[in-house]
C-alpha positions as a printed Julia matrix, in Angstrom:
413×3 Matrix{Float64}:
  63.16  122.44  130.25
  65.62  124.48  128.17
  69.66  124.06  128.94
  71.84  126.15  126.97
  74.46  123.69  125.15
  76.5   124.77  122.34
  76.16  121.16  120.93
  74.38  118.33  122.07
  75.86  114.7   120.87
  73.5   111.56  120.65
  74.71  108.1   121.13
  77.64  107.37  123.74
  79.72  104.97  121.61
  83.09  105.3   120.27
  82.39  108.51  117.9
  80.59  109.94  120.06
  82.38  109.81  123.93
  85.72  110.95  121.89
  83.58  113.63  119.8
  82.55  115.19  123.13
  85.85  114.82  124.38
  87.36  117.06  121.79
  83.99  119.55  121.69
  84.41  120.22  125.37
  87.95  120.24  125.48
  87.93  123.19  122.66
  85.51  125.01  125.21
  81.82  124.03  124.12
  79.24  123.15  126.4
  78.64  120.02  125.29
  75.83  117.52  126.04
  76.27  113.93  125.27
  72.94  111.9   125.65
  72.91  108.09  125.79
  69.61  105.76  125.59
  71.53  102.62  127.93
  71.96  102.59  131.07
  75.55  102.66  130.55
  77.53  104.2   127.72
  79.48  102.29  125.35
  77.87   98.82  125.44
  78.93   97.92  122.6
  82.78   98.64  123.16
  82.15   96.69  126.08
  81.61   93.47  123.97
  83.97   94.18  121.11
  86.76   91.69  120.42
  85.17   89.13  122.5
  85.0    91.71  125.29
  88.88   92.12  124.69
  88.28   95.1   122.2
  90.1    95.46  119.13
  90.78   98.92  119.04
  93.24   99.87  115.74
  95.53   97.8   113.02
  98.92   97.89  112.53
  99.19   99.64  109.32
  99.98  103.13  107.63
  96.74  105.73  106.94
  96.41  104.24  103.12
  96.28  100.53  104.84
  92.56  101.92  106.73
  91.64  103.74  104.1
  92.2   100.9   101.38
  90.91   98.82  103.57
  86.91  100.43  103.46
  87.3    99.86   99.74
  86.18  103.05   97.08
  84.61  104.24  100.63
  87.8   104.65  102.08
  88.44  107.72  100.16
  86.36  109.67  102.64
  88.23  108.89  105.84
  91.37  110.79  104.18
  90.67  113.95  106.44
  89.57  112.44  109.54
  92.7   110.04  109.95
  94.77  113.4   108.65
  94.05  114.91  112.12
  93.31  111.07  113.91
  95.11  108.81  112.5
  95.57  105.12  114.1
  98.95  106.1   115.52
  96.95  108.93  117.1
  94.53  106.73  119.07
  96.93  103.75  120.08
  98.88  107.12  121.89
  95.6   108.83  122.7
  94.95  105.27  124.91
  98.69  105.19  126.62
  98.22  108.67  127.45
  95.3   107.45  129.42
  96.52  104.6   131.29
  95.84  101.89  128.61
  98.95  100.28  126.93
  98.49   98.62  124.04
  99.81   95.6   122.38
  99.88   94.29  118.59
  98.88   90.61  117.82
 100.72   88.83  115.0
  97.07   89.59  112.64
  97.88   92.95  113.34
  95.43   93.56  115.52
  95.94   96.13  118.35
  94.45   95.74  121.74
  94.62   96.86  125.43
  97.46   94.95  126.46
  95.06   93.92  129.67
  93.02   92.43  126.91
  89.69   94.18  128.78
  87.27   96.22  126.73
  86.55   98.08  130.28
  90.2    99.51  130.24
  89.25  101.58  126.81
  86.21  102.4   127.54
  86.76  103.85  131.58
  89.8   106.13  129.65
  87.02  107.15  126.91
  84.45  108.52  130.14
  87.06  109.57  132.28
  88.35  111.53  129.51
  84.87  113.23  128.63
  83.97  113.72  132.36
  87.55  115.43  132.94
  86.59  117.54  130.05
  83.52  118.65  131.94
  81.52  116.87  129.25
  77.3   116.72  130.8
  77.01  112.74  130.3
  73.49  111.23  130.94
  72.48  108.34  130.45
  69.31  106.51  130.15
  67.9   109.45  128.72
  66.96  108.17  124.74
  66.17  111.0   122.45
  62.69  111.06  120.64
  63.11  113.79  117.63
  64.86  116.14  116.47
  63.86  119.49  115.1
  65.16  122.88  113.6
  64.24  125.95  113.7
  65.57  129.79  113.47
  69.15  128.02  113.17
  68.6   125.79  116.19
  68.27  122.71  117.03
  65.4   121.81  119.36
  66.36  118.24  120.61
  63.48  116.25  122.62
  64.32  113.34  124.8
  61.89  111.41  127.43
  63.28  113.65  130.33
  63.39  117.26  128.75
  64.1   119.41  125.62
  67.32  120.88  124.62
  68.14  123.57  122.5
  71.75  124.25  120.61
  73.1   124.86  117.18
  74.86  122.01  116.62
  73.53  118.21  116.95
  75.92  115.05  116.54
  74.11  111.96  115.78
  76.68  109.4   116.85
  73.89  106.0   117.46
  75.27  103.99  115.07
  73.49  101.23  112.93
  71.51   97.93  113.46
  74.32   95.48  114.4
  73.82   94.54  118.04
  70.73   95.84  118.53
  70.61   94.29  122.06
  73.25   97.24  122.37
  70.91   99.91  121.71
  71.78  100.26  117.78
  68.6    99.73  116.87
  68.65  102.48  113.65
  67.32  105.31  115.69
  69.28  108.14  113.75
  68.29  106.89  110.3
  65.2   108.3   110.44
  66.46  111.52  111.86
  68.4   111.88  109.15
  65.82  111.58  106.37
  63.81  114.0   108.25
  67.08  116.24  107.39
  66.79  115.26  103.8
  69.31  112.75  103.95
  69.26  109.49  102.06
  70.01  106.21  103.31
  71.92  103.61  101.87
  70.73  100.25  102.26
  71.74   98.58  105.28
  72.54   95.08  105.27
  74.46   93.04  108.21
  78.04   92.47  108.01
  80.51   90.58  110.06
  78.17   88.26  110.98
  78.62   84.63  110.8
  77.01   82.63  108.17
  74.24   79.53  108.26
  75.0    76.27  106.24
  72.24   73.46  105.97
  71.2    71.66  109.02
  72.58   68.09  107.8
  75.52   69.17  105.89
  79.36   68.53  106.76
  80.43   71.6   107.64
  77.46   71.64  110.78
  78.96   68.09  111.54
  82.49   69.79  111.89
  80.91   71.98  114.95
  83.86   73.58  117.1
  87.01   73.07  114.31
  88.84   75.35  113.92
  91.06   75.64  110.59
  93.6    78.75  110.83
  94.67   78.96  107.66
  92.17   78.59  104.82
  90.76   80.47  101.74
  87.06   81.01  101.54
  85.03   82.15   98.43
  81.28   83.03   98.03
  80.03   81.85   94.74
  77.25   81.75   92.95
  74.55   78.95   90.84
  77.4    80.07   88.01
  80.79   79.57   90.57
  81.17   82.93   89.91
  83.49   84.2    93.19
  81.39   87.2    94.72
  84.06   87.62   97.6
  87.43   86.32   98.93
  89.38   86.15  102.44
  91.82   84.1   103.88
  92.51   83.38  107.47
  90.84   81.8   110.3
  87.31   79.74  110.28
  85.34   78.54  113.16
  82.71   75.84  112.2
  79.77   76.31  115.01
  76.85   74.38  115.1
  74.55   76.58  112.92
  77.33   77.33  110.32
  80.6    78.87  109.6
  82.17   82.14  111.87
  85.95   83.82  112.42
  87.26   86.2   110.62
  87.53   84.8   107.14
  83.9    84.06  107.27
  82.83   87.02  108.79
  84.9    89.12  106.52
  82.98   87.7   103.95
  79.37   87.29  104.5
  78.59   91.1   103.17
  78.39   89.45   99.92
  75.49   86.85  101.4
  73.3    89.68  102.83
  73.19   91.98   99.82
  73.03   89.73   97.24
  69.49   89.24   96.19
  67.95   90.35   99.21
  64.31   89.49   99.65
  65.0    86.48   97.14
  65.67   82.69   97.76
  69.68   82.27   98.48
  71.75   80.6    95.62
  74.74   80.75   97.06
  77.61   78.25   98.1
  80.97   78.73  100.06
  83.64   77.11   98.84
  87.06   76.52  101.38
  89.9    76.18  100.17
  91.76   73.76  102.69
  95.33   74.51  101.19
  95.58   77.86  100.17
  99.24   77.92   99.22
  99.41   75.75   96.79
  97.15   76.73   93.24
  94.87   73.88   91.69
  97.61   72.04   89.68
 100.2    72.3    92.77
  97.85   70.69   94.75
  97.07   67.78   92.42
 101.29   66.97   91.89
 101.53   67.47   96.03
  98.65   64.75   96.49
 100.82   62.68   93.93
 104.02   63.07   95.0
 102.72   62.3    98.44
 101.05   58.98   97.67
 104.02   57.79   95.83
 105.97   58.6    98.77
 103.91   56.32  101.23
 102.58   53.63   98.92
 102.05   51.09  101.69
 100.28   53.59  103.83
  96.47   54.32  104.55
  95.26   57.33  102.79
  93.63   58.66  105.58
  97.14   58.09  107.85
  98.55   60.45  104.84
  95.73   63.34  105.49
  95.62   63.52  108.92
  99.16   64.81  108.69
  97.36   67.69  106.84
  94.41   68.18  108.56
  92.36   67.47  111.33
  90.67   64.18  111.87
  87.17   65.52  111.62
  87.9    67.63  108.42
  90.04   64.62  106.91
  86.71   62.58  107.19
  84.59   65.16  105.38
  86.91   65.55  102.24
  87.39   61.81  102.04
  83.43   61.58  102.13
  83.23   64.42   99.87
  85.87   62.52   97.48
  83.94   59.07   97.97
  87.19   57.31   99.08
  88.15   55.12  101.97
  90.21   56.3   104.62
  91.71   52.18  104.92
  92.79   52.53  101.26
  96.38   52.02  100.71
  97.98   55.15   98.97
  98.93   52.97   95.77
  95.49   51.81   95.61
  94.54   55.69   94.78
  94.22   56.45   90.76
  95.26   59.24   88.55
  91.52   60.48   88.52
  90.55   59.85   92.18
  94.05   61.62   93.03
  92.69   64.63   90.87
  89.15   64.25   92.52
  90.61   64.6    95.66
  92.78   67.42   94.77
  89.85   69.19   93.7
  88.24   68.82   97.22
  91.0    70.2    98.9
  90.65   73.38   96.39
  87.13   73.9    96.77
  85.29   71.79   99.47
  81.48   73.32   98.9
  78.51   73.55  101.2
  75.56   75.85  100.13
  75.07   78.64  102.28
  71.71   79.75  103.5
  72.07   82.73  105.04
  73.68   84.73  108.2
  72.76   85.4   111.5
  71.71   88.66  110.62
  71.95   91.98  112.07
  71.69   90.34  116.08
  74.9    88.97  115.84
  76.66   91.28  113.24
  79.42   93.43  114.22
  78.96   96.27  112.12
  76.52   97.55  109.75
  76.85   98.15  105.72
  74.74  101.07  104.4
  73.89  103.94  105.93
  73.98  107.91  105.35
  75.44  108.59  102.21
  78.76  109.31  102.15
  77.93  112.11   99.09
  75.66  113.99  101.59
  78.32  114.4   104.13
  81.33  116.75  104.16
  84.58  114.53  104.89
  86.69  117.9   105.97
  84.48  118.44  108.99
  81.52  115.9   109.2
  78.78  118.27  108.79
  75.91  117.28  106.61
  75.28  119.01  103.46
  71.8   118.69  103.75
  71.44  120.5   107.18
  74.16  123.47  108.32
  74.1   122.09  112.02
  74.17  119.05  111.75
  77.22  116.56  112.05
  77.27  112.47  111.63
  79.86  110.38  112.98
  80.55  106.66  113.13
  78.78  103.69  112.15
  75.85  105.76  110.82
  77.8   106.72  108.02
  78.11  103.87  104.79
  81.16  102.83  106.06
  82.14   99.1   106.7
  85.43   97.78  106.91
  86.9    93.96  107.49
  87.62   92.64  111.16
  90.96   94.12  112.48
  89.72   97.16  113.89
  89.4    98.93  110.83
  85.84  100.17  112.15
  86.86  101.3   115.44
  89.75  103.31  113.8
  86.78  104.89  111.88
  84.54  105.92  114.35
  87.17  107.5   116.65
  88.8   109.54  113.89
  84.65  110.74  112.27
  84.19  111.13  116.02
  87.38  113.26  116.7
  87.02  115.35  113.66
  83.05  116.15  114.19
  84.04  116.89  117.63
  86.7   119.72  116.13
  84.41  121.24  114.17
  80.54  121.63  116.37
């Protein structure tokens, strides 16, 4: 079965339900094929299902934010920019709201609100959407595209591979495109989880501190050396198989591509009162002891900190919670200043790509033209999304980057 399409997109996520949008709106037949059931899983589950769609910044705050990678988003937030798709959603019935982080979502807080405006907008467009319909190759030949799924074979000049990466692979991001890609003489960039919450051993404090929550903390990955590999600051869940939230999640890139395939040398270390520096810390402890002589050191902490956690650092200190705050020396009062600075657990690894929220590696960036998304490997050809070696932090930084890849690709099959 042959359908004439002037571009056929694979993969109905976020880059590719808007790239459609905009391809069909600009007059091209376009096909959009998704392997679910149901397009945009993952959307649907974004946010804890609340979906964090943008961040309140400027265009250099994204791109900055993506690191020396940012560089390439430049043209696509030129023409989509995250003012563009907070108004691209009110237009559509979705009003928006911005969080104290930052964060922007649907001001229903429902991931179904953005992603009904994303199909009614493609199905308005006259966009063909099918679904359950997963594509098995893709070849070229005499300038077309000849595009086989397990219902029929499609032929068009211009394919959008739009399936995203590994992350959530109960989603359907199970890597497909990658090796479409290298069939197109593309090369892949390693592809490691990120965003994904971290493992600590089975018997150490920080398991024993399941369900905390600490909302202001700095962690740091560090090496057998101390050497930092990677900072953030912000919120930290402690589950029962490790550390998660945004702080940790923002950080555990540097656990899954550091010595990969080799036993794990790393440690975490949380720093329990990041606004004060090392030496602040130690005169605060002071002055606060001398302040409260008569009272029980662990009375003084738990103005600080929560019970559970005030346990743990007096544990890690080797003090006694009953121990009257003149009791407390000079070196123990450093010792326990120290704790609060750097409170370490080893870290043994992350949940890996089932639970990650986005994927780092993919095409490279080098192999892709950032003024239109077409590969330089393969006239034809466009990439969009999470594909691409992109990764950002949590905040909606990667959603802002797969609509505006998404929305330029779609200018431009």
């Amino acid at each position: 079965m042959r359908l004439p399409f002037d571009c056929v997109v694979i993969g109905a996520g976020a880059a590719g339900l808007l790239a459609a949008s905009e391809a069909s709106r600009r007059g091209k037949r376009t096909l959009l094929l998704e392997k679910n059931r149901k397009p945009g899983v993952k959307i649907l589950m974004s946010g804890g299902t609340r979906c964090n769609l943008t961040q309140d910044t400027d265009t250099q705050g994204i791109i900055s934010a993506f690191g020396k990678e940012g560089r390439f988003l430049h043209s696509a937030l030129s023409v989509f920019s995250n003012d563009d798709l907070v108004r691209f959603f009110n237009q559509r019935g979705v009003p928006t709201k911005t969080e104290p982080t930052g964060k922007i979502f649907p001001q229903s807080d429902r991931a179904k609100d953005v992603l009904d405006a994303l199909v009614q907008d493609a199905l308005e467009n006259d966009v063909k959407l099918n679904l359950a319909e997963p594509v098995i190759q893709i070849d070229q030949e005499n300038a077309r595209f000849r595009v086989q799924s397990e219902k029929a074979i499609y032929e068009t000049p211009h394919v959008l591979i739009t399936t995203g990466g590994k992350s959530f692979p109960g989603c359907g991001t199970t890597g497909d495109g990658y090796q479409w890609c290298k069939s197109f003489g593309h090369s892949i960039v390693s592809t490691y989880p990120a965003l994904v919450p971290l493992k600590t051993p089975e018997n150490g404090w920080a398991r024993a501190l399941q369900g905390v929550t600490l909302p202001h903390v700095r962690l740091s990955i560090v090496d057998s050396n101390e050497t930092p590999l990677a900072t953030a600051t912000g919120s930290t869940l402690f589950t029962h198989l490790g550390v998660s939230g945004p702080a940790a999640m923002n950080i555990s890139k540097a656990v899954t591509t550091y010595e990969r395939g080799r036993q794990s040398t790393l440690s975490m270390q949380v720093d329990l009162l990041p606004q004060f520096n090392p030496s602040q810390k130690a005169d605060e402890i002071e002055k606060l002891l001398r302040s409260h002589p008569k009272k029980q050191l662990g009375t003084i902490l738990k103005n600080l900190l929560p019970v559970s956690v005030v346990e743990v650092v007096l544990a890690e200190s080797e003090l006694a919670g009953e121990t009257r705050n003149a009791e407390v020396s000079k070196v123990k009062q450093r010792s326990l200043a120290a704790i609060l600075h750097a409170l370490t657990t080893p870290i043994t690894g992350s949940l890996g790509f089932a639970k990650a929220e986005v994927t780092a590696g993919g095409v490279d960036l080098l192999e892709v033209n950032s003024s239109t998304m077409e590969s330089k490997c393969q006239p034809g050809l466009f990439l969009a999304g999470e594909i691409l070696n992109l990764d950002g932090p949590i905040g909606g930084y990667n959603f802002t980057a797969a609509f505006a890849t998404g929305f330029l690709a779609g200018q431009n099959l």
